[in-house]
C-alpha positions as CSV (number, residue, x, y, z in Angstrom):
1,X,-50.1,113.8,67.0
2,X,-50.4,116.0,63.7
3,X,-52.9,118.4,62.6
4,X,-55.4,117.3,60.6
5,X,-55.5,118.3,56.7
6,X,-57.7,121.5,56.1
7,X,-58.9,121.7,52.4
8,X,-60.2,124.7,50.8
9,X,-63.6,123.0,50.7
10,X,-65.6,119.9,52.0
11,X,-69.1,118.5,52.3
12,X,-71.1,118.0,55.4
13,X,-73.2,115.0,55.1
14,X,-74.8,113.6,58.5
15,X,-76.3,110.4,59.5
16,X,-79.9,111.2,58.5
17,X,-78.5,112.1,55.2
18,X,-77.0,108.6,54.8
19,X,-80.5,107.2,56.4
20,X,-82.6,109.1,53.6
21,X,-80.5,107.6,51.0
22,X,-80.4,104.5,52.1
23,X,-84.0,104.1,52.5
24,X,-84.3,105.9,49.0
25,X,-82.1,103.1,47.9
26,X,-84.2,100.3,49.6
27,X,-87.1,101.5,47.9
28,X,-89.2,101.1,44.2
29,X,-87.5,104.4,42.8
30,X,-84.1,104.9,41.6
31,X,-84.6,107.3,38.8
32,X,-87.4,109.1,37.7
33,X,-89.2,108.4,40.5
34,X,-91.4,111.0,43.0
35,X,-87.9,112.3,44.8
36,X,-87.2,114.2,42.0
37,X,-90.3,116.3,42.2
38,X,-90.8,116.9,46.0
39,X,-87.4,118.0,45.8
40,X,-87.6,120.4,42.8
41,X,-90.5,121.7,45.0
42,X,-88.3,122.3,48.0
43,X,-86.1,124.1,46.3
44,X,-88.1,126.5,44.8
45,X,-89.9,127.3,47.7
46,X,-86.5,127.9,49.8
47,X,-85.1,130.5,46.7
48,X,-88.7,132.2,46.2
49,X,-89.0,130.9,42.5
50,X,-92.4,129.5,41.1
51,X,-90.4,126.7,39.5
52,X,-87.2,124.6,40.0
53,X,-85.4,121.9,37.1
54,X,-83.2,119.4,39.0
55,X,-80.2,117.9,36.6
56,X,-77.1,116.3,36.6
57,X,-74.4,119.1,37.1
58,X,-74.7,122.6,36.9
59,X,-72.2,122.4,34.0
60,X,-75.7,121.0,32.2
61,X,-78.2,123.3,33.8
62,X,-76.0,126.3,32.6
63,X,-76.0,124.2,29.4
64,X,-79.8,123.2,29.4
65,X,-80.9,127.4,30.2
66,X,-79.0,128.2,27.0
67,X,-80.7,125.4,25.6
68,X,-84.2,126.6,27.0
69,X,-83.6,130.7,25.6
70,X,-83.1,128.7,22.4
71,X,-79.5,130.2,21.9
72,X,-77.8,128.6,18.7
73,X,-75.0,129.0,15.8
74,X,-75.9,132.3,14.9
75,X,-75.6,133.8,18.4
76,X,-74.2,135.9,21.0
77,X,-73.1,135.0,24.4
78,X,-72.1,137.2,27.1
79,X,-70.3,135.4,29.8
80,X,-68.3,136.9,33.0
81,X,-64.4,135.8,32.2
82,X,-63.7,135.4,36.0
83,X,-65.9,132.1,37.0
84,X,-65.5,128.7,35.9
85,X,-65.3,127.5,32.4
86,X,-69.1,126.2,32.4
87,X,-70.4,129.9,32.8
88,X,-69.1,130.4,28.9
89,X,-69.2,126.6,28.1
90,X,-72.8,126.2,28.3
91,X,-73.6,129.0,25.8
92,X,-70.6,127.6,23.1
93,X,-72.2,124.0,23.5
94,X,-75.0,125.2,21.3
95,X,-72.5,127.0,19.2
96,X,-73.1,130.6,20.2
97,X,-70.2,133.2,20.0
98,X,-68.9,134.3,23.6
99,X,-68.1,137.9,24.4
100,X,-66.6,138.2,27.8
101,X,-67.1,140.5,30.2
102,X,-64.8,142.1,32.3
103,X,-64.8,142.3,36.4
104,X,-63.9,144.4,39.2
105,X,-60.8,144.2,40.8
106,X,-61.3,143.5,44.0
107,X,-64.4,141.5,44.0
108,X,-64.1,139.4,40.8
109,X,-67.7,140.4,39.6
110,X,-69.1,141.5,36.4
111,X,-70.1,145.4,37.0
112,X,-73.0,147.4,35.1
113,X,-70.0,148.9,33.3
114,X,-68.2,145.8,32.5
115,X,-71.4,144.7,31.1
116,X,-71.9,147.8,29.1
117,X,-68.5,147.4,27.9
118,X,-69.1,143.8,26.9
119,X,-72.3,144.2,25.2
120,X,-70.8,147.1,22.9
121,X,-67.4,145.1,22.2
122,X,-69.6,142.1,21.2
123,X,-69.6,141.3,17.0
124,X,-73.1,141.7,17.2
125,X,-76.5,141.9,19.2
126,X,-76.2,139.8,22.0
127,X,-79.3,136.9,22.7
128,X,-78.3,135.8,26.1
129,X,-75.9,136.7,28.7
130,X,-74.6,135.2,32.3
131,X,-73.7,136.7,35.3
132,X,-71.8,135.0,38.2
133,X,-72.2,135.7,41.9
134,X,-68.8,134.7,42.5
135,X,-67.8,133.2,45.6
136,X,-71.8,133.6,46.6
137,X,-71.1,137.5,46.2
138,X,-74.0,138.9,44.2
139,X,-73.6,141.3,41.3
140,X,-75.6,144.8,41.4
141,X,-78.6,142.6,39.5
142,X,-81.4,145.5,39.2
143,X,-79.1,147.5,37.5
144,X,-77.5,145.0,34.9
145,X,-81.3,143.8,34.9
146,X,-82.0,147.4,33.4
147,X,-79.1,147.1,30.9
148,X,-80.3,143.5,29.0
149,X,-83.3,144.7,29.2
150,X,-82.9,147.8,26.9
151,X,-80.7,145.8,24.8
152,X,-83.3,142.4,24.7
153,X,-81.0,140.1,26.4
154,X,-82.2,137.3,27.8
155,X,-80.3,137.1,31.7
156,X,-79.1,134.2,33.5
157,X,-77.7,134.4,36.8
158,X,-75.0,131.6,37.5
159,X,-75.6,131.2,41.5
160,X,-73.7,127.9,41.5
161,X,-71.4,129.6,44.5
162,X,-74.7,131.5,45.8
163,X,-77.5,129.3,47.1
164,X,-78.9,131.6,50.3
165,X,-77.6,134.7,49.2
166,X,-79.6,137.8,49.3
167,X,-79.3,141.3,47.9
168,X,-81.3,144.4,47.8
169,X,-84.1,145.6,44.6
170,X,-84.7,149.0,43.9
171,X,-86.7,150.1,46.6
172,X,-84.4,148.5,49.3
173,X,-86.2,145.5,50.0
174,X,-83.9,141.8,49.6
175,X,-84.4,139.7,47.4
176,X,-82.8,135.4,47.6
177,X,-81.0,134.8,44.4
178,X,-82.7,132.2,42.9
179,X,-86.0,134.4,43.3
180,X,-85.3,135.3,39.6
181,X,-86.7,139.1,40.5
182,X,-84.3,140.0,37.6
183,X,-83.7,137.3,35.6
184,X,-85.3,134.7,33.1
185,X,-83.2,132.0,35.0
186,X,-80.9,131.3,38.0
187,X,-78.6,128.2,37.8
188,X,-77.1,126.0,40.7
189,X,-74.9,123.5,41.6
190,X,-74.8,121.0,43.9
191,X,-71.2,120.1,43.8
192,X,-69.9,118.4,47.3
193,X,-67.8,121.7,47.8
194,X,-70.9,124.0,47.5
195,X,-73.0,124.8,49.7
196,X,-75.2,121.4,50.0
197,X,-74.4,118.6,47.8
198,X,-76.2,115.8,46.0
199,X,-72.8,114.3,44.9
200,X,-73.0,116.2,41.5
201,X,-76.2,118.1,40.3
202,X,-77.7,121.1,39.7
203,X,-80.9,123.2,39.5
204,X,-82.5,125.9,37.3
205,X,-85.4,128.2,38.7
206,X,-87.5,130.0,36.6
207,X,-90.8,131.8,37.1
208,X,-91.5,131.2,33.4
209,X,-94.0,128.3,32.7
210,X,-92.9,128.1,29.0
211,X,-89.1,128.0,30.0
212,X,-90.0,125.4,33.3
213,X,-91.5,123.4,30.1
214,X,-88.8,123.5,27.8
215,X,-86.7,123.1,30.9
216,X,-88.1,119.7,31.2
217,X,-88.3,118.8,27.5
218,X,-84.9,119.1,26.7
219,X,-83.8,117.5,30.3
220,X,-84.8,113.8,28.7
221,X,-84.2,113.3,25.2
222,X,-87.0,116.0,23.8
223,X,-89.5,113.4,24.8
224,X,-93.2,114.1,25.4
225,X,-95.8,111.5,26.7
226,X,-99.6,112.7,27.0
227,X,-102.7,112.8,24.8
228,X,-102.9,116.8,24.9
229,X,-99.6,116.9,23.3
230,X,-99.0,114.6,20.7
231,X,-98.1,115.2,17.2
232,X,-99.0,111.7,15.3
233,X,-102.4,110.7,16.6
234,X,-102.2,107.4,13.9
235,X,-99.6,106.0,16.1
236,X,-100.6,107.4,19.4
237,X,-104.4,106.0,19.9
238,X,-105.7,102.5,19.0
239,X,-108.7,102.6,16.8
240,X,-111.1,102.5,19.7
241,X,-110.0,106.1,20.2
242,X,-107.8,104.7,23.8
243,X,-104.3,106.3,24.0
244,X,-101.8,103.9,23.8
245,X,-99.8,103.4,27.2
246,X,-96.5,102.6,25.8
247,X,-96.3,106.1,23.4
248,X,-93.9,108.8,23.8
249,X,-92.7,110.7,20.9
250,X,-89.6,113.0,20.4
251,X,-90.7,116.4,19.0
252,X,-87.1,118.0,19.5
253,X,-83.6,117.4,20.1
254,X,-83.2,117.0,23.4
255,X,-80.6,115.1,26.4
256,X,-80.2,113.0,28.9
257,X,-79.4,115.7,31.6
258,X,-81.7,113.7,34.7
259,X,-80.9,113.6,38.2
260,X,-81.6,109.9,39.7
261,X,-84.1,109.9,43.0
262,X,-81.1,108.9,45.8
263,X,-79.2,112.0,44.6
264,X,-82.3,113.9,45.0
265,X,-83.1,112.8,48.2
266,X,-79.6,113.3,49.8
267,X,-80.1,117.0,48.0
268,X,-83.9,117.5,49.7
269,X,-81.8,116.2,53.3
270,X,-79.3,118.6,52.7
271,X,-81.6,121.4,51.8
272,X,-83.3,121.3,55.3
273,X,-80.1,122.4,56.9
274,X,-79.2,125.5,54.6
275,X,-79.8,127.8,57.5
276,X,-77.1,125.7,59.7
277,X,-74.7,125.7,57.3
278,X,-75.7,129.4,55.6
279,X,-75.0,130.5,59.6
280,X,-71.7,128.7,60.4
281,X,-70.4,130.2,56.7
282,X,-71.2,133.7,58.3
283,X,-69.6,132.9,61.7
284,X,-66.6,131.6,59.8
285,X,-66.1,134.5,57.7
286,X,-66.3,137.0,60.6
287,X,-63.4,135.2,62.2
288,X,-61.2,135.8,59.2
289,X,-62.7,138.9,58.1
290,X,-61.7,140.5,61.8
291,X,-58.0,139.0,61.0
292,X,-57.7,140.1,57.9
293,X,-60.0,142.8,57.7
294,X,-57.0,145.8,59.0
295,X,-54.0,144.4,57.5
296,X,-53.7,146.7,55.1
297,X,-53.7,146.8,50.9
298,X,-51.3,143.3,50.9
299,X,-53.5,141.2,52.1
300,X,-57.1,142.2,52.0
301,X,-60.2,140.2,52.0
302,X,-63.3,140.1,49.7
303,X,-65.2,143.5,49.5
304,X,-68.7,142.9,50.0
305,X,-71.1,145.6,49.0
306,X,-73.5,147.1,51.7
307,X,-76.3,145.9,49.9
308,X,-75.8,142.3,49.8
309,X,-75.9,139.7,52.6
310,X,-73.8,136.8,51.0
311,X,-73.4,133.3,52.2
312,X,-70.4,132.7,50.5
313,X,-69.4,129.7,49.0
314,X,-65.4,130.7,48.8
315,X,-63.3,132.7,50.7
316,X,-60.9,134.5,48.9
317,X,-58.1,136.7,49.6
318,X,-56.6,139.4,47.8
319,X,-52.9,139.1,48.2
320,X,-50.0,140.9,46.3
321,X,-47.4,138.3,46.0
322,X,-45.3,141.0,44.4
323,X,-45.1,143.5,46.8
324,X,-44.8,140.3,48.9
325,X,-41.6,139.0,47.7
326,X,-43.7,135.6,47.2
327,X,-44.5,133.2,44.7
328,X,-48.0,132.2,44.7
329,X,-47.0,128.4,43.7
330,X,-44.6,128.6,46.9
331,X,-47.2,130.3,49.4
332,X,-49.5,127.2,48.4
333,X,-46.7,124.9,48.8
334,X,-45.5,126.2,52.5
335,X,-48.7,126.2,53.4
336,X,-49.7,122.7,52.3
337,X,-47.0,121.5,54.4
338,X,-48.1,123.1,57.4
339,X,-52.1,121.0,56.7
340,X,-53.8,123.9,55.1
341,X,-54.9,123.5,51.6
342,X,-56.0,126.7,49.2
343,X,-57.0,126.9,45.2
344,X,-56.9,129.6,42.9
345,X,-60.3,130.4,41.5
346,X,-60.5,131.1,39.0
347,X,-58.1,131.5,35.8
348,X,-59.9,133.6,33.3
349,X,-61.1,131.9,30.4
350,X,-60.8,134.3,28.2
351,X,-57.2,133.5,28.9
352,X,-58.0,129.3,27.7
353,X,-56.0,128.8,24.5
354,X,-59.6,127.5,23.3
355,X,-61.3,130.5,23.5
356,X,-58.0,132.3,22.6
357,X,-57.8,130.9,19.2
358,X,-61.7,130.7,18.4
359,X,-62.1,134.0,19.5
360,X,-59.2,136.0,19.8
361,X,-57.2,137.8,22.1
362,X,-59.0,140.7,24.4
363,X,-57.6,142.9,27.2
364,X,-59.4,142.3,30.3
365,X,-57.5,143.9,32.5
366,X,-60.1,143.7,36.0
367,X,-60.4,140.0,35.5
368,X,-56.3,139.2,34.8
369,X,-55.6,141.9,38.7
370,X,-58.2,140.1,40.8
371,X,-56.4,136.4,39.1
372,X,-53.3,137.8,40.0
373,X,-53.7,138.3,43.7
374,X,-56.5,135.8,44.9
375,X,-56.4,133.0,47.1
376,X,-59.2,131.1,48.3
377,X,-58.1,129.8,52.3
378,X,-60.0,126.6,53.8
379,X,-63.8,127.8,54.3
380,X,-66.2,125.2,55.2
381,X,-69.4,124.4,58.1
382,X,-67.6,121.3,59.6
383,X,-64.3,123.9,60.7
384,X,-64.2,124.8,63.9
385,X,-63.3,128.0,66.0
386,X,-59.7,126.9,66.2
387,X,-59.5,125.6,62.6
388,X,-59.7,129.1,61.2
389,X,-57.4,130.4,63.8
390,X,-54.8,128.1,62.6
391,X,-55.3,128.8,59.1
392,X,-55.1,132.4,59.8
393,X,-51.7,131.6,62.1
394,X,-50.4,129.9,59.7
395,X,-51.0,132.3,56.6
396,X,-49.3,135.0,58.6
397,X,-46.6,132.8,59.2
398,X,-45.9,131.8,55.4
399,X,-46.8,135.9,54.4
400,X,-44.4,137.4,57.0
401,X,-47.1,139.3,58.0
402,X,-46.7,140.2,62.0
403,X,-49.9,139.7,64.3
């Protein structure tokens, strides 16, 4: 009998997740119904934030925080070129300008120099800028923190691969991403490879009660209901002075970005086993870490600073195909045949003929070494023991590395 397929990523949804969503699905509420709040509640509570805004993707809740720091046509945006295409997208959707930021080598992340160097290449002052904790591998935030601050920058930490991460403040004491300790914003997904799923989704936490308000806003259509906020009393009251049930009035441009109550629940079912699947990650990555961990500067894993205590969404290796003799395209292949899936993660988009022709060509050369050399190996709750084992047999096998 054959091996099973091992992908680079899957979901772990149980039976009581299918039961809550059923009996959310049996129920009066399949959209902007009361899921959607005790959820958003949840969620905050778990990441230390005063507020949470549940949406459809994190594509549109990076989208919807640009939206929120009212970043337009005439702006700057500073996004990390090693991430995913939504960290830079959602900026450019409101028609800002994107400067890219450079990372480290050997972790992928935007450093307090890279950002310094970004911030000074930029065309002009920069309005808003996003940070990645890549893989669910935080970024040195009190000091970047310090930087937008002393240049007015409003900061947004992309945490779609970080959701129970922690790292340390300035005094030494840890702080959850998410907390927004130092940040305007931290953004989420909910993507079945991350670290719980609601099918798609995302989430943005804020401790800012004007942002948590345009948050919401601009989530549905700009739309506003309530007597305390209306704008054309003729049409909102009847002449007896009653507010009229039916009236809602848009006051700004806003979306359809919602999040529908049965995704919401299986999200809230999900969430109350973070600490099950945040453990497993860990126990997973200090199988391959101890394989991995002493084979020397071919074939390294992911450097984690001392400070942080990630739950990674990813696990990449660092591999020099080069010095190798290998072909990335053929290590994936040769492995794939043997059941064990991988992905590259990610190209960088400053390398995206898009971005290429609107903004031109800039040398980043951090971002383009880590790209080179990193391959993200199957890293998931529902392996087991001897899942990883094989994976890591299987690599050496392919690598011609000797045991």
């Amino acid at each position: 009998m054959s091996e099973s397929f091992l992908p680079y990523g899957r979901h772990w949804v149980d039976e009581d997740d299918i039961a809550a969503v059923a009996a959310c699905l049996r129920g009066d509420w399949l959209t902007t119904g009361p899921a959607v709040e005790a959820f958003e509640a949840a969620f905050a509570e778990v990441v230390g934030a005063r507020y949470a805004v549940v949406v459809s993707n994190g594509t549109v809740a990076l989208h919807l925080a640009a939206l929120a720091a009212q970043v337009g046509a005439n702006d700057i945006g500073l996004a990390p070129t090693m991430s995913f295409l939504a960290s830079a997208n959602g900026m450019r959707y409101t028609g800002a300008e994107i400067a890219f930021a450079d990372a480290d080598p050997d972790t992928g992340l935007v450093t307090p120099d890279t950002f310094q160097a970004a911030i000074k290449r930029a065309a002009g002052p920069v309005k808003m800028a996003v940070v990645v904790h890549l893989n669910g591998n935080p970024v040195d935030m009190p000091e970047i923190a310090r930087i937008a601050s002393e240049h007015d920058i409003v900061l947004v930490e992309d945490a779609c691969h970080a959701l129970g991460s922690t790292y340390r403040n300035e005094t030494g004491a840890a702080v959850k991403v998410g907390s927004c300790q130092h940040s305007a914003m931290t953004v989420f997904s909910l993507h079945p490879v991350k670290t719980i799923t609601m099918g798609e989704g995302g989430v943005i936490a804020t401790n800012n009660p004007v942002l948590h308000e345009r948050l919401k806003l601009l989530r549905s259509h700009g739309m506003v209901r309530g007597a305390e906020k209306i704008v054309n009393r003729d049409l909102a009251f009847a002449r007896s002075g009653d507010a009229n049930p039916w009236y809602y009035e848009m006051q700004e441009l806003g979306f359809n970005f919602r999040a529908p109550d049965f995704a919401c629940v299986l999200a809230h079912s999900q969430l109350k086993k973070l600490s099950m699947f945040a453990e497993r990650r860990t126990q997973l990555k200090e199988i391959y870490d101890r394989h991995f961990g002493d084979v020397g500067e071919l074939v390294k894993p992911l450097r984690i600073e001392t400070s942080a205590e990630p739950v990674l969404h990813l696990y990449p290796l660092l591999i020099d195909f080069t010095a190798l003799g290998k072909e990335r395209a053929r290590v994936m292949a040769d492995l794939r045949e043997l059941g064990i899936g991988t992905q590259v993660h990610y190209i960088p988009i400053h390398r995206q003929p898009y971005y290429v022709e609107h903004s031109g060509a800039v040398d980043l050369p951090g971002a383009d070494s880590y790209y080179a050399k990193a391959l993200s190996i199957p890293y998931y709750p529902l392996m087991t023991d001897q899942d990883a084992e094989r994976v890591v047999r299987a690599l050496r096998s392919v690598l011609g590395i000797n045991s």
